[in-house]
Backbone as JSON, one array per atom type, in Angstrom:
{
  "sequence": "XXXXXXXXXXXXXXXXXXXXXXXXXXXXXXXXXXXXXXXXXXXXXXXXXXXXXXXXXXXXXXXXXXXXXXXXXXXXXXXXXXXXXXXXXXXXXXXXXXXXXXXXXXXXXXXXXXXXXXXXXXXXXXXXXXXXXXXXXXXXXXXXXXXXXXXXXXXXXXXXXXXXXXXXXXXXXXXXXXXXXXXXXXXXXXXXXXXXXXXXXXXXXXXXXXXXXXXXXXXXXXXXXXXXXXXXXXXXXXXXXXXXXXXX",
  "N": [[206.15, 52.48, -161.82], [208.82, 52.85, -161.5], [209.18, 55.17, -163.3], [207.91, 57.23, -161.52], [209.57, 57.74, -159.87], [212.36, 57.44, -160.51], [212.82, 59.89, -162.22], [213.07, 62.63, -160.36], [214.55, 61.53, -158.78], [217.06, 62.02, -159.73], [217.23, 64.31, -160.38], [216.94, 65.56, -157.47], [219.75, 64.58, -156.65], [220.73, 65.69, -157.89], [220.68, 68.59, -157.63], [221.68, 68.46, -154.96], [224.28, 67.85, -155.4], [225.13, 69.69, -156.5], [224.84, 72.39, -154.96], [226.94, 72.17, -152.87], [228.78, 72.55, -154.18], [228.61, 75.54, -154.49], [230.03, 78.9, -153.18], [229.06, 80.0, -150.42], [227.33, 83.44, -149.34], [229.43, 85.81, -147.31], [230.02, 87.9, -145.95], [227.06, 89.99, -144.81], [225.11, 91.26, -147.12], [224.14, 94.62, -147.96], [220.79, 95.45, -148.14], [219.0, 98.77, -150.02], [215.86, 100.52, -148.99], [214.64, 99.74, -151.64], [215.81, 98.46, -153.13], [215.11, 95.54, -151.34], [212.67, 95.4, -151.68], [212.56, 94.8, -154.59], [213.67, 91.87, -154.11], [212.2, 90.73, -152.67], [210.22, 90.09, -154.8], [211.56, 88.92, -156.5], [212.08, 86.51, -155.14], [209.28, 85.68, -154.75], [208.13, 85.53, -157.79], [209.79, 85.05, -159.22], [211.42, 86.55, -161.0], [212.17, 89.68, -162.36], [210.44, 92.83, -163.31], [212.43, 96.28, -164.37], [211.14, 99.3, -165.75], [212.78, 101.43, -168.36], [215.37, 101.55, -167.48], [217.62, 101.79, -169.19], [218.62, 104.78, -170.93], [216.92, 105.39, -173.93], [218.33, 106.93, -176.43], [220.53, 105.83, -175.62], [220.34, 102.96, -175.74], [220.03, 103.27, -179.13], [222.37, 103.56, -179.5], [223.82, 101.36, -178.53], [222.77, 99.52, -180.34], [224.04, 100.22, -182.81], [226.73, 99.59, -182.63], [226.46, 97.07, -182.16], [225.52, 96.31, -184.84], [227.63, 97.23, -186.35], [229.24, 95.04, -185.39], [228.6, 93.18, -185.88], [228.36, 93.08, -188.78], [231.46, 93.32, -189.2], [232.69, 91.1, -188.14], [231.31, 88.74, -188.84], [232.17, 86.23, -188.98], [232.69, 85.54, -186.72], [230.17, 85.43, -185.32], [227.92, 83.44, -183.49], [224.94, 81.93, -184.66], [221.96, 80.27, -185.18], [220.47, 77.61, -186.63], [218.66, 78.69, -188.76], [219.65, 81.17, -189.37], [218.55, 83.56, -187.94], [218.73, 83.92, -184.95], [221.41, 85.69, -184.05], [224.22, 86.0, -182.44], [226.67, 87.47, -180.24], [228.82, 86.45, -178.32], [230.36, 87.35, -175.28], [230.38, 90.1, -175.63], [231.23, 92.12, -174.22], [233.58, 93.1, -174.65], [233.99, 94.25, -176.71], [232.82, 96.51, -176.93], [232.48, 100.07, -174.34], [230.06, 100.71, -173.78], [228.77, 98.7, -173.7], [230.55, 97.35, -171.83], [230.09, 98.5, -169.65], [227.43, 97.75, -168.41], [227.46, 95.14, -168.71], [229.29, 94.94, -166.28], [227.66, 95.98, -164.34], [227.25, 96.75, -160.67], [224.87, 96.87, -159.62], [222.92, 95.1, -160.11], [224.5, 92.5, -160.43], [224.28, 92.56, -157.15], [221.87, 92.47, -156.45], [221.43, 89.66, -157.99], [223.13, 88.39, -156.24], [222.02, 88.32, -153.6], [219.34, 87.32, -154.25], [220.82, 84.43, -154.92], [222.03, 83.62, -152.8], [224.61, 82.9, -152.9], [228.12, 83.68, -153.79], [228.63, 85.42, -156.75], [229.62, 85.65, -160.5], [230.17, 87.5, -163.29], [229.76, 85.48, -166.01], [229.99, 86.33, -168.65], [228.91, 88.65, -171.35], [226.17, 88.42, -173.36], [225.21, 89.75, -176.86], [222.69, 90.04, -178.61], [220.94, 89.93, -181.65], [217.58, 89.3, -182.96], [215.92, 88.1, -185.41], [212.79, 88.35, -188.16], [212.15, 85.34, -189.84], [210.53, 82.74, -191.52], [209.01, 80.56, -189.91], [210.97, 80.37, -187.43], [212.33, 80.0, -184.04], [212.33, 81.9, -181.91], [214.33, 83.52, -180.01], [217.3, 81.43, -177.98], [216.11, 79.02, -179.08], [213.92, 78.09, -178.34], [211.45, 76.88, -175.57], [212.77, 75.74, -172.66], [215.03, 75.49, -169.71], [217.89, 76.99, -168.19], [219.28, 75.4, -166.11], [218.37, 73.14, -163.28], [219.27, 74.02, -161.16], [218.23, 77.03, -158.82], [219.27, 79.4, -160.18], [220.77, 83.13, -161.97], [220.37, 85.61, -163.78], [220.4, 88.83, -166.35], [218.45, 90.63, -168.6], [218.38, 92.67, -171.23], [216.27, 94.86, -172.99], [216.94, 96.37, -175.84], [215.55, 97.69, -177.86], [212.11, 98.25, -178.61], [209.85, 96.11, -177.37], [207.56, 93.87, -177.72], [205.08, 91.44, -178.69], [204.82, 90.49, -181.1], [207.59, 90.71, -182.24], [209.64, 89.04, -180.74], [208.74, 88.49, -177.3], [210.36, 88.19, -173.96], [209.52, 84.96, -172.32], [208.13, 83.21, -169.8], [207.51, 80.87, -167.42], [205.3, 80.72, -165.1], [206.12, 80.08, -161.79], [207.65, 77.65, -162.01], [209.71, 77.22, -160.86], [210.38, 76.74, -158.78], [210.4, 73.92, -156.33], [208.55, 71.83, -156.02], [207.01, 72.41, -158.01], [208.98, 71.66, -160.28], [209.11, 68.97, -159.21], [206.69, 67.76, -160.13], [206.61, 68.78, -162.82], [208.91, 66.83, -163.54], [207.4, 64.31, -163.49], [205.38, 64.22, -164.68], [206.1, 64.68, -167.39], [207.92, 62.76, -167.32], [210.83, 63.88, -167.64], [214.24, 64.36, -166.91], [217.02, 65.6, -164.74], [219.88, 65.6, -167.3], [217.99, 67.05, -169.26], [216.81, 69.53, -170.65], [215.02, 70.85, -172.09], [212.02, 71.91, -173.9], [209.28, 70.68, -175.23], [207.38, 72.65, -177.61], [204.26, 71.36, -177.95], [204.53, 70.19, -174.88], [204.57, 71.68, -173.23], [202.29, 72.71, -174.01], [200.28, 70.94, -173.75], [200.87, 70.0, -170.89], [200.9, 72.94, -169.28], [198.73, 75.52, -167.86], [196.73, 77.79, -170.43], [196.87, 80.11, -168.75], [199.33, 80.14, -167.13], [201.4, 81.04, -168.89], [203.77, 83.73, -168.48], [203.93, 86.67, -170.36], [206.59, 89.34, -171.04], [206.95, 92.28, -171.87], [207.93, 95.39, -172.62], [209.75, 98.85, -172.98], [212.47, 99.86, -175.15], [215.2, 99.89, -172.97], [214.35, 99.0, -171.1], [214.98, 96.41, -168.35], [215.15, 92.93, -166.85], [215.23, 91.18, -164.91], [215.89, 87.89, -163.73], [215.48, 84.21, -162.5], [216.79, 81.84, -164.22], [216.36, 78.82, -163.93], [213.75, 78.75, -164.13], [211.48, 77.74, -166.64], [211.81, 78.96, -169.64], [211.59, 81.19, -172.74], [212.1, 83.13, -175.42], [209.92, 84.61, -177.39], [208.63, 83.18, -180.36], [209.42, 84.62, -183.39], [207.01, 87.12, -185.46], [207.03, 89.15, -186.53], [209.39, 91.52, -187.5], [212.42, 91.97, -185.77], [214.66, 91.98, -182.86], [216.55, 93.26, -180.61], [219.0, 92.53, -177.87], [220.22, 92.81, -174.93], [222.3, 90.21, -172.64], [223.37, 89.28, -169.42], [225.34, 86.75, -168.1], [225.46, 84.57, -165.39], [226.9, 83.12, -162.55], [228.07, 80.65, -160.5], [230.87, 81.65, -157.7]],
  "CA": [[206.66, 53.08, -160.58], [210.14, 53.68, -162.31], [208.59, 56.35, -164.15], [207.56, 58.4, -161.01], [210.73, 57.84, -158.56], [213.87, 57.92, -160.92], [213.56, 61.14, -162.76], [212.73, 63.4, -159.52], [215.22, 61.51, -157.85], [218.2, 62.47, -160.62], [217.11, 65.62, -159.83], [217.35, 65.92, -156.56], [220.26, 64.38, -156.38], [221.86, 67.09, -159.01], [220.48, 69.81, -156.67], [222.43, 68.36, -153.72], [226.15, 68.08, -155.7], [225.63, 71.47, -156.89], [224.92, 73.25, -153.58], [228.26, 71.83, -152.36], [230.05, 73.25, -155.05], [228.93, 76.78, -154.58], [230.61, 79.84, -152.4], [228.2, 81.25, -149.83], [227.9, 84.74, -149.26], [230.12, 85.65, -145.83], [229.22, 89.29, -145.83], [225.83, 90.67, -145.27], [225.06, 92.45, -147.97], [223.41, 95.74, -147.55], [220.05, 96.83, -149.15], [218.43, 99.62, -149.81], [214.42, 99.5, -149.18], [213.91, 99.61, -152.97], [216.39, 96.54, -153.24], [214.85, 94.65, -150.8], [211.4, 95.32, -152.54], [213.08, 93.4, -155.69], [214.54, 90.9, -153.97], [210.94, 90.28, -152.45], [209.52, 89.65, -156.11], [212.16, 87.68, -157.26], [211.77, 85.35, -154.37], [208.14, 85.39, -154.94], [207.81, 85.29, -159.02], [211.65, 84.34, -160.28], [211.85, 87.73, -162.09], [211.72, 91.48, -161.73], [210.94, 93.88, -164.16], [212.57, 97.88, -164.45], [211.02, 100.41, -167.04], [213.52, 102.86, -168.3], [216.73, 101.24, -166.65], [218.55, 102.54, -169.9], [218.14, 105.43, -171.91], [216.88, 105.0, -175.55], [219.58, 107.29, -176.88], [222.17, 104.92, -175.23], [220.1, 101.75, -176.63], [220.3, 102.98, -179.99], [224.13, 103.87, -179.96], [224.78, 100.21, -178.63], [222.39, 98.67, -181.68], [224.79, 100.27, -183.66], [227.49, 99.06, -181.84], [226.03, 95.67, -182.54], [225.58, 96.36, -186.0], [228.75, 96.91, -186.93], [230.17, 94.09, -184.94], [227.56, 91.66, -187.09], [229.18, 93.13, -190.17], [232.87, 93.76, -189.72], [233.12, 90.08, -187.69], [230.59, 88.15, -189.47], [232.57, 84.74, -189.24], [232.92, 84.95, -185.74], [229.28, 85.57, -184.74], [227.09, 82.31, -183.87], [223.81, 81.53, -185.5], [220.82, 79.14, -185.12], [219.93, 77.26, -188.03], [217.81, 79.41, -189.59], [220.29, 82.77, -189.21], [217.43, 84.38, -186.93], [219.31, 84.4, -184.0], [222.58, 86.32, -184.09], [224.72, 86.21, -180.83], [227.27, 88.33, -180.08], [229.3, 86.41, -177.31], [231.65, 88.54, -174.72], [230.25, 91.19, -176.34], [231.58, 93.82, -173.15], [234.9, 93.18, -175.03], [233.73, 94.67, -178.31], [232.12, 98.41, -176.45], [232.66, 100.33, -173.33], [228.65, 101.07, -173.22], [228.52, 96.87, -173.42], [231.24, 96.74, -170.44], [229.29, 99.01, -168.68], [226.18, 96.97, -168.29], [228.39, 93.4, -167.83], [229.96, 95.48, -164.81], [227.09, 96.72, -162.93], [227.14, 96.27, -159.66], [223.57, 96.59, -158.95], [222.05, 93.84, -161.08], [224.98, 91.51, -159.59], [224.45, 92.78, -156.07], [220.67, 91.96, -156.48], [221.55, 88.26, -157.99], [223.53, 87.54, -155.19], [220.82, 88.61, -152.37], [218.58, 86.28, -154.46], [221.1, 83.16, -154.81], [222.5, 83.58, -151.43], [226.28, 82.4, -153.26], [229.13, 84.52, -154.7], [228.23, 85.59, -158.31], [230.72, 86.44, -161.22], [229.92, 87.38, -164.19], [230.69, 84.96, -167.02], [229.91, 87.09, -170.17], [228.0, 89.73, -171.68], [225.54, 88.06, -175.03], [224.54, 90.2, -177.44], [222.02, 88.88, -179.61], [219.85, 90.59, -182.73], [216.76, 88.34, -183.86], [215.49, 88.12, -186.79], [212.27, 87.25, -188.1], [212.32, 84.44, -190.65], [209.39, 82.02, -191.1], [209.21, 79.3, -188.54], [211.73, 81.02, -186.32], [212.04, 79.22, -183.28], [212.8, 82.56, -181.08], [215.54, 83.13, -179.27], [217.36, 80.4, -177.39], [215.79, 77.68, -179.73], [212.41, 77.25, -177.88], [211.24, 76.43, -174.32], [213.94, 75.41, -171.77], [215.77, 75.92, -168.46], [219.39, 76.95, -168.02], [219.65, 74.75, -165.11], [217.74, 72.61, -162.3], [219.5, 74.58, -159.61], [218.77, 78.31, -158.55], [220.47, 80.88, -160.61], [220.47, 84.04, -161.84], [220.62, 86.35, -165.02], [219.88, 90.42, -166.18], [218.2, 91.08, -169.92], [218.13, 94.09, -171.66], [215.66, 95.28, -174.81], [217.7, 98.02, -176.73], [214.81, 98.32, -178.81], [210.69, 98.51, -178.18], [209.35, 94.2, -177.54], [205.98, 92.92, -177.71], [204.36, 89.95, -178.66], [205.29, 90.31, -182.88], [209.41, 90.5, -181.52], [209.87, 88.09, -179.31], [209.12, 88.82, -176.01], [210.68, 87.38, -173.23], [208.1, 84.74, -171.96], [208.7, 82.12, -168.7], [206.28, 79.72, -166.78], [205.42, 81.2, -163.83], [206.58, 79.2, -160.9], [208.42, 76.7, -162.94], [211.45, 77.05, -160.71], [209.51, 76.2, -157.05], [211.13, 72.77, -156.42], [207.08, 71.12, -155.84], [206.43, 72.06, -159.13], [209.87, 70.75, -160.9], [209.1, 67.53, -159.35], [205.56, 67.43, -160.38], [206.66, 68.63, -164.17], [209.35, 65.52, -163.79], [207.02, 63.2, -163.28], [204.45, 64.1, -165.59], [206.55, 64.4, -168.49], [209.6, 62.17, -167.73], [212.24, 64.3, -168.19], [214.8, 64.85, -165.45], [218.31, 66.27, -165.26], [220.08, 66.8, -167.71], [217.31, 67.36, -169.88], [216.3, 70.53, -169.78], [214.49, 71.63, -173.26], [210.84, 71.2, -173.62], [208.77, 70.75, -176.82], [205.83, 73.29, -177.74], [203.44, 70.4, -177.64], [204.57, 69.82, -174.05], [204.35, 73.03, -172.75], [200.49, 73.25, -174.39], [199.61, 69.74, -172.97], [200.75, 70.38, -169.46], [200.69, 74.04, -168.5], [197.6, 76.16, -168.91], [197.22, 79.43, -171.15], [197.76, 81.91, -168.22], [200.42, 79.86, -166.76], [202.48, 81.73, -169.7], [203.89, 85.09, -168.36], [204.5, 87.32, -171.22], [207.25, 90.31, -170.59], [206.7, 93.33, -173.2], [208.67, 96.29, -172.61], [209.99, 99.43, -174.05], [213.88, 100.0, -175.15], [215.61, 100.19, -172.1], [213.95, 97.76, -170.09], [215.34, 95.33, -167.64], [214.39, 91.84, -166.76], [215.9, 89.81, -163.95], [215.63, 86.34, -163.49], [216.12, 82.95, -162.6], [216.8, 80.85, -165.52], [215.78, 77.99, -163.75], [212.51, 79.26, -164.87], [210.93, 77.34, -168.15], [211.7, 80.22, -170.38], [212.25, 81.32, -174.14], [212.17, 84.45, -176.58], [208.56, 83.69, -178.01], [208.83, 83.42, -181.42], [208.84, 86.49, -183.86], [206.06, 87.34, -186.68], [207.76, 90.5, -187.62], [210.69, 92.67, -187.19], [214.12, 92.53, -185.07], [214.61, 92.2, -181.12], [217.75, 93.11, -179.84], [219.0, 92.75, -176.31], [222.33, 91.91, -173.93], [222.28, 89.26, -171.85], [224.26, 88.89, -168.46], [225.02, 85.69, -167.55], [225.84, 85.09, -164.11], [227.72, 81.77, -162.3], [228.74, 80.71, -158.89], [232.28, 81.34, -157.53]],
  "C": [[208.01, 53.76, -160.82], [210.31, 55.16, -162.85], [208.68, 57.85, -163.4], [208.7, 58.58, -159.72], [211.92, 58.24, -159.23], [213.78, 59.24, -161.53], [213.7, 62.55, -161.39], [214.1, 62.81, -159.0], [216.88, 62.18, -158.44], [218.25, 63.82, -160.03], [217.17, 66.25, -158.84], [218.94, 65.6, -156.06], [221.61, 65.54, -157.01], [221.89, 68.45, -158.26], [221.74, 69.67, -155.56], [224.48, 68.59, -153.91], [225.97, 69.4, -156.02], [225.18, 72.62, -155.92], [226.02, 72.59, -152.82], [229.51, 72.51, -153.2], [229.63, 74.96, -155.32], [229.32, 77.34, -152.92], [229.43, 80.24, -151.45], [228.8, 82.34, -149.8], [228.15, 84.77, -147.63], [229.72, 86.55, -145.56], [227.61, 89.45, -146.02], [225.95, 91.57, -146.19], [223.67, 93.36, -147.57], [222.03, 95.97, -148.14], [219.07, 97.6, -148.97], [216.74, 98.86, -149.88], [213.92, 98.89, -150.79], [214.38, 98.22, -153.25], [215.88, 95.74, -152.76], [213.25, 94.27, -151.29], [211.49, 93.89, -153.51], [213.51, 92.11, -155.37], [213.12, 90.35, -153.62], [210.46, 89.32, -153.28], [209.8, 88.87, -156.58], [212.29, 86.17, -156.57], [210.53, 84.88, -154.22], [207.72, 84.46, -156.49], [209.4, 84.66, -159.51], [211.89, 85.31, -161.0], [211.01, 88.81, -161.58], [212.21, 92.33, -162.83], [211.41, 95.8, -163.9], [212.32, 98.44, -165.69], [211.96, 101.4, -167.06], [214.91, 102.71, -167.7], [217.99, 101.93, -167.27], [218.01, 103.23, -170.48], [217.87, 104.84, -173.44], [217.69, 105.36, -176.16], [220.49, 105.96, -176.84], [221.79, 103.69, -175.78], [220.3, 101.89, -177.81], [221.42, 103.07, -180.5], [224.35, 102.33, -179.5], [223.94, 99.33, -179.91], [223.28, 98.67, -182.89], [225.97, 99.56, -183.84], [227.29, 97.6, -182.36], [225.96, 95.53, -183.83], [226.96, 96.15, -186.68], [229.96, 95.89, -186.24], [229.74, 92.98, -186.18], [228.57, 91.86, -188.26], [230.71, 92.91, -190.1], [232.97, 92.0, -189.06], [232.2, 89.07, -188.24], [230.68, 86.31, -189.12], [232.78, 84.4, -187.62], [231.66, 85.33, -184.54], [228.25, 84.26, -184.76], [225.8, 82.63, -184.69], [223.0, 80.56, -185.44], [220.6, 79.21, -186.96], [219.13, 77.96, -189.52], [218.46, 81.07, -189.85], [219.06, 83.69, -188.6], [218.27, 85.18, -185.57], [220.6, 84.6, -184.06], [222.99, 86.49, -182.46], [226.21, 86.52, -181.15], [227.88, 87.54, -178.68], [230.52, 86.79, -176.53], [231.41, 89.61, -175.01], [231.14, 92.71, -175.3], [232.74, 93.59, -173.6], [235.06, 94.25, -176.33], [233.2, 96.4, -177.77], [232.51, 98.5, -174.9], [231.67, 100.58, -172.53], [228.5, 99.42, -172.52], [228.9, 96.7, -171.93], [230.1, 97.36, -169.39], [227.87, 98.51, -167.49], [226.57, 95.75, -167.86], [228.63, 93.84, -167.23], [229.22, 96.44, -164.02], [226.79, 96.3, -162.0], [225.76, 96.41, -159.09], [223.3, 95.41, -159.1], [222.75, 93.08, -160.27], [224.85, 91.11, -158.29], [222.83, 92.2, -155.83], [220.94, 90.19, -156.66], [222.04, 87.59, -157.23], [222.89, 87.22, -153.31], [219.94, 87.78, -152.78], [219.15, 84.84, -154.43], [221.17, 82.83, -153.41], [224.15, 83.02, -151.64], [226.85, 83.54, -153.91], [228.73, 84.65, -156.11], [229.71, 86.19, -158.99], [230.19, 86.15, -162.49], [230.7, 87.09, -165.58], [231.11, 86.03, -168.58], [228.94, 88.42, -170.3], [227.08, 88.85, -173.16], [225.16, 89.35, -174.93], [223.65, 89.99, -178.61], [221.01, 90.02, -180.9], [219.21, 89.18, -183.12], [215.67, 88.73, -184.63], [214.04, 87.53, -187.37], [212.35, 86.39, -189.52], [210.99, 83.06, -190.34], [210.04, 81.05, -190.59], [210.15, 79.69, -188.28], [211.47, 80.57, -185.07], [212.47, 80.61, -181.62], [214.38, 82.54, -180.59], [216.03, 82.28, -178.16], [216.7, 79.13, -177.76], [214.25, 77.43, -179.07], [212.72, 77.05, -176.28], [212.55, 75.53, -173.79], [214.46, 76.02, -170.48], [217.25, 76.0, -168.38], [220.01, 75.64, -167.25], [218.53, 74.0, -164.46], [217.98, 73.35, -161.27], [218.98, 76.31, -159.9], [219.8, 79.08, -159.28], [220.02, 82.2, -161.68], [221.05, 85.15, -163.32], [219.84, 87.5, -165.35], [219.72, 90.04, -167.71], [218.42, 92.33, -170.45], [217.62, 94.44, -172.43], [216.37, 96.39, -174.74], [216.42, 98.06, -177.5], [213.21, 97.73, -178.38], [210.05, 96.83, -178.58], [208.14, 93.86, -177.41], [205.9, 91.8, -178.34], [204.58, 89.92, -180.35], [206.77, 90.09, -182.78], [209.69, 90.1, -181.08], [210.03, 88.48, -177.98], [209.64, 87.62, -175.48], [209.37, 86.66, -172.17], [209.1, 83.41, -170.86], [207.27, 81.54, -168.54], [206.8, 80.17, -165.81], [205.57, 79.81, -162.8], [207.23, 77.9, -161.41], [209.66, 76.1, -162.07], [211.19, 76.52, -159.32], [210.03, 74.14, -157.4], [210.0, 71.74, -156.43], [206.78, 70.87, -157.28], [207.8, 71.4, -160.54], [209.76, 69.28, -160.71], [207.86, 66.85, -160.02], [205.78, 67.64, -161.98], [207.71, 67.29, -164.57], [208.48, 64.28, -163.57], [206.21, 63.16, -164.19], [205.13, 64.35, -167.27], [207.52, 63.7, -168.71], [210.45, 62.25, -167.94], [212.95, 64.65, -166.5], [216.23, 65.4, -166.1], [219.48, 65.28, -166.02], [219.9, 67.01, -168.6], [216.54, 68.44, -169.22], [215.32, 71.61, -170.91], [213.37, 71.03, -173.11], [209.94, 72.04, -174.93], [207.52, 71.67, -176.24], [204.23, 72.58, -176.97], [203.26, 69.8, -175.63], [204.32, 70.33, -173.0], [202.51, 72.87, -172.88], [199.95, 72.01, -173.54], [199.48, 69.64, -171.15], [201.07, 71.96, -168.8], [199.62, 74.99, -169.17], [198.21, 77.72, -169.26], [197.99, 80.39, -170.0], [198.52, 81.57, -167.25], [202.12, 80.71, -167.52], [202.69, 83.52, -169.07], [204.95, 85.76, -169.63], [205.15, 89.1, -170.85], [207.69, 91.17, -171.65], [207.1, 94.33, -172.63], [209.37, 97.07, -173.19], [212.22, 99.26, -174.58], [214.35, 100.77, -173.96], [214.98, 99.23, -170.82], [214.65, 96.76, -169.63], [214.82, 94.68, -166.45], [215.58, 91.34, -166.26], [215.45, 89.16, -163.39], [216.09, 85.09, -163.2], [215.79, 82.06, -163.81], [216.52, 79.44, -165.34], [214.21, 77.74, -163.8], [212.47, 78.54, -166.13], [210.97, 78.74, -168.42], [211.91, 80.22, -171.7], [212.13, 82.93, -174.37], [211.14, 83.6, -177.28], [209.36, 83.89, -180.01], [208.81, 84.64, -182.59], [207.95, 86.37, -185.23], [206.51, 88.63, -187.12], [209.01, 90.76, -187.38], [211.62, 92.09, -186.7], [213.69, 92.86, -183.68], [216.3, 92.21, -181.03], [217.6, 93.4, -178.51], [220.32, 92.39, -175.72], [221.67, 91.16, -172.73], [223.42, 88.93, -170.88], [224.16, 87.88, -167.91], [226.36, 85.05, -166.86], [225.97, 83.68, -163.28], [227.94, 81.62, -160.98], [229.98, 80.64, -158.85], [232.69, 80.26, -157.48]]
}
C-alpha cells in the first residue's frame, strides 16, 4: 500500500510548494489569433512545432559560431562521458545572432501564456552532438526537467531526423493523471526524475513515443515536464540552442 500512496503523494506535495513560489502573470497578455492557435496545442500536446522559424543561412553562420567557440574555449565547454554531447552554456554571451534568439520576445511571450507565471530567461545552451557508439543522446537519456509545469524553446541549426537525434517526448507525460499513474507503476516520485530505456519500453507503448524531425531552422516549444530526450544518434552531428526558461 506504501508503494501506491507515498510516491504520488511526494509529488503532489512538491507541486503545491512550488506554485507558491511562483509570480503570476498581473497583465493580460495580448495574442494574436496565430498565438492563441499555439497556445491551444501546447495546452493540448505540451509542445508546438514552427518550420522555417530561422533561416538556414543564419543557422549555418551560428554553427560556425559554435565551432569556433568548441575550439578556441575547449576547457570551458562541458561534456558527457563519452564527449558526444558538447554544451555550450550562456552561449548568448559568446554571439549577437545567439543573443538574439535568448531575447525573443515571442517564444517568451508564448511560455508565459502557457505557464500562466512571469518567465525569465535563465540561459541560452548551445550544444553540438556527436555520434560515438553507444551514445546516450542528448541530455543523457529519458527524463523530465521538473514535476511542475514549465517551459522551454529548441532550435535545429542543422537538418534532424531519426539517425541525429531527434527530439523525442512521451506524449501526455506531463497531464498530472498520468504522472500519478507513471508514479505508481514504477515507484519513482520527486526528485527522481530520469527514467531507464527498459522502463520507458516496459510501460509506455511504441506510438506513445512522439518523434520531432525537422529541417535547420526549426523550432520546438515545450514543456519539459514532458518525459523527453535527444534520441540517440547512429550517424552524424545535431546541433541546436536551447532556451531555458524559469519562474520570477
Amino acid at each position: 500500500m506504501k508503494r501506491y500512496i507515498y510516491p504520488p503523494l511526494k509529488i503532489l506535495k512538491y507541486l503545491l510548494i512550488n506554485k507558491k513560489k511562483r509570480t503570476n502573470i498581473t497583465n493580460n497578455l495580448q495574442l494574436n489569433d496565430k498565438e492563441k492557435l499555439i497556445l491551444n496545442d501546447l495546452k493540448k500536446n505540451g509542445y508546438f512545432v514552427i518550420q522555417g522559424f530561422l533561416k538556414e543561412k543564419e543557422c549555418k553562420t551560428i554553427i560556425n559560431e559554435i565551432e569556433e567557440t568548441i575550439k578556441n574555449y575547449s576547457n570551458k565547454i562541458w561534456r558527457d562521458k563519452k564527449n558526444s554531447d558538447n554544451r555550450i552554456l550562456g552561449a548568448e554571451k559568446s554571439s549577437s545572432r545567439i543573443f538574439e534568439y535568448y531575447n525573443n520576445n515571442f517564444i517568451k511571450k508564448i511560455g508565459e501564456a502557457y505557464c500562466n507565471f512571469e518567465l525569465k530567461n535563465v540561459m541560452t545552451m548551445a550544444n553540438k552532438v556527436k555520434y560515438f557508439h553507444d551514445n546516450e543522446g542528448s541530455g543523457g537519456g529519458w527524463h523530465k526537467d521538473s514535476y511542475a509545469k514549465q517551459f522551454k524553446s529548441m532550435l535545429y541549426l542543422n537538418d534532424v531526423n531519426k539517425a541525429n537525434g531527434s527530439f523525442q517526448l512521451i506524449k501526455k507525460s506531463n497531464a498530472l493523471v498520468n504522472v500519478i499513474k507513471t508514479s505508481i507503476k514504477l515507484n519513482k516520485s520527486y526528485p527522481d526524475t530520469r527514467f531507464t530505456n527498459e522502463e520507458i519500453k516496459n510501460y509506455f507503448k511504441e506510438n506513445d513515443v512522439e518523434t520531432l524531425n525537422g529541417n535547420a531552422g526549426t523550432l520546438i516549444m515545450f514543456d519539459p515536464s514532458l518525459i523527453h530526450r535527444g534520441a540517440p544518434l547512429i550517424s552524424s552531428q545535431r546541433y541546436a540552442l536551447t532556451n531555458y526558461y524559469d519562474s520570477i
